[in-house]
FIVODO-127018 format. One record per residue (C-alpha): x, y, z. Coordinates in steps of 0.1 Angstrom, whole numbers, plus 5000, padded with zeros to 4 digits. Each point is the difference from the previous one (the first is absolute). Layout:
<atoms>
((X,Y,Z))
...
</atoms>
This chain:
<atoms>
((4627,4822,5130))
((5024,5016,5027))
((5024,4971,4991))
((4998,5008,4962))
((5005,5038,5001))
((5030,4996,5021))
((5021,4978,4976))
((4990,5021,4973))
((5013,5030,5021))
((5032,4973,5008))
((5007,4995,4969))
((5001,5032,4984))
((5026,5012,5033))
((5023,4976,4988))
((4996,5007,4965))
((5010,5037,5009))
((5032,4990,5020))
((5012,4977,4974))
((4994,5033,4975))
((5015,5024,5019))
((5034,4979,4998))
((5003,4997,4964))
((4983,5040,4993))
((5028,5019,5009))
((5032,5005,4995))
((5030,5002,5031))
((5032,5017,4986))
((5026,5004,5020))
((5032,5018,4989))
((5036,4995,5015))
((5024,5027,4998))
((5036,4979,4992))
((5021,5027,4999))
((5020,5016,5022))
((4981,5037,4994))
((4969,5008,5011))
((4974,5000,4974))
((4971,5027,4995))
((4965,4996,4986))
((4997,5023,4972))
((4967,4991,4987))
((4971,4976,5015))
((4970,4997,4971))
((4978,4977,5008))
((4983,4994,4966))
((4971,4975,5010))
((4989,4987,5032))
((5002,5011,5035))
((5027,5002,5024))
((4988,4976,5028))
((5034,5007,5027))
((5032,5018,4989))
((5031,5003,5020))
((5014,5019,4965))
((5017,5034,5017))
((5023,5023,4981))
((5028,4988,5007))
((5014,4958,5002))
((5033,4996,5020))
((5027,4977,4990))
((4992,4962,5005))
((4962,5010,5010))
((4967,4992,4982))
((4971,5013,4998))
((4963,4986,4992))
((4968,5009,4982))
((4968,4982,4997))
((4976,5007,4971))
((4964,4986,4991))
((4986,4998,4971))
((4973,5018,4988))
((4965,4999,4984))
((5013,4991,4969))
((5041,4999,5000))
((5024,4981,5017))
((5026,5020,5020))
((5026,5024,4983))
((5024,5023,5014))
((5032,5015,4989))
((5026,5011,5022))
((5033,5020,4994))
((5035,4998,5022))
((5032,5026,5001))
((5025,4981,5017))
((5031,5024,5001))
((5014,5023,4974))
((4985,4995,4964))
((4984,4966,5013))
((4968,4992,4989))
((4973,4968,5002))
((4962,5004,4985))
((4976,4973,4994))
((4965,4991,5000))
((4987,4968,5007))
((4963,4985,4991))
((4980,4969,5013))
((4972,4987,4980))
((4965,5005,5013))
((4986,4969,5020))
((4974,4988,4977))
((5017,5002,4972))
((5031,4982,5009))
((4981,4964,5012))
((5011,4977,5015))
((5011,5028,5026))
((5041,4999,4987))
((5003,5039,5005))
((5036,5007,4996))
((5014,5035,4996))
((5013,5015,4968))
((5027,5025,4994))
((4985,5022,4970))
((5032,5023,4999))
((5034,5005,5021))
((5022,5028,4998))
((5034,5006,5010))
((5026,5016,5004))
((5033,4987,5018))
((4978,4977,5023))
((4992,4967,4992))
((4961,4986,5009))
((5000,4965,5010))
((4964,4985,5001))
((4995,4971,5023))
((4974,4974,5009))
((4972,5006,4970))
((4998,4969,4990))
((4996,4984,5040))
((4971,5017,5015))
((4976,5017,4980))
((4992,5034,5011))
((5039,5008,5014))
((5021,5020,4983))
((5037,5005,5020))
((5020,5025,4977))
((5038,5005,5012))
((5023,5032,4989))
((5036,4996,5002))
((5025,5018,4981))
((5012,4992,4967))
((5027,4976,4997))
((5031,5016,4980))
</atoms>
């Protein structure tokens, strides 16, 4: 019986790690111009911010990183808003689909708007690794 209840306890660990990977969402956001960048506005819409290195301010040819969680009900959603230098100016909010309702576990981030003004937003690896969202700001080409 011992035997039994410890598989079944086992099992559901491994069911949780393999959960946890695909029920948040890992931005990371690289600065690719040569001004600093400051956050304007951090709204995390749904979810819960598991680790942050998100400060005010994101230097030239830095990143930063945020984890969020899903919750109860919603996958992850934030929006986030840049200045990057005089009348410079990045907002967007990006979604992931709840777990359950997005089997098999494909979770891949989704921009619902982007903003901008003299910047250009690059998003990179969405469709690699689900969960992973690397946005890049650089200035607008002329």
């Amino acid at each position: 019986m011992k035997k039994f209840i410890g598989l079944i306890l086992g099992a559901g660990l491994c069911a949780s790690i393999n959960t946890y990977a695909t029920t948040n969402l890992t931005i990371q956001v690289f600065n690719n111009t040569d001004t600093a960048c400051h956050l304007e506005k951090k709204h995390l819409i749904h979810g819960f911010e598991d680790w942050s290195n998100i400060g005010d301010t994101l230097l030239p040819q830095e990143s930063q990183e945020i984890i969020l969680l899903e919750s109860s009900f919603y996958g992850p959603d934030i929006e986030l808003s840049y200045s990057c230098g005089e009348n410079k100016t990045v907002s967007f909010e990006l979604q992931q689909d709840y777990y359950y309702k997005s089997l098999p576990p494909e979770n891949h981030p989704t921009i619902l708007s982007l903003l901008s003004k003299g910047l250009t937003l690059t998003p990179a690896f969405f469709d690699k690794t689900p969960g992973i969202a690397n946005m890049i700001i650089s200035n607008k080409s002329s």
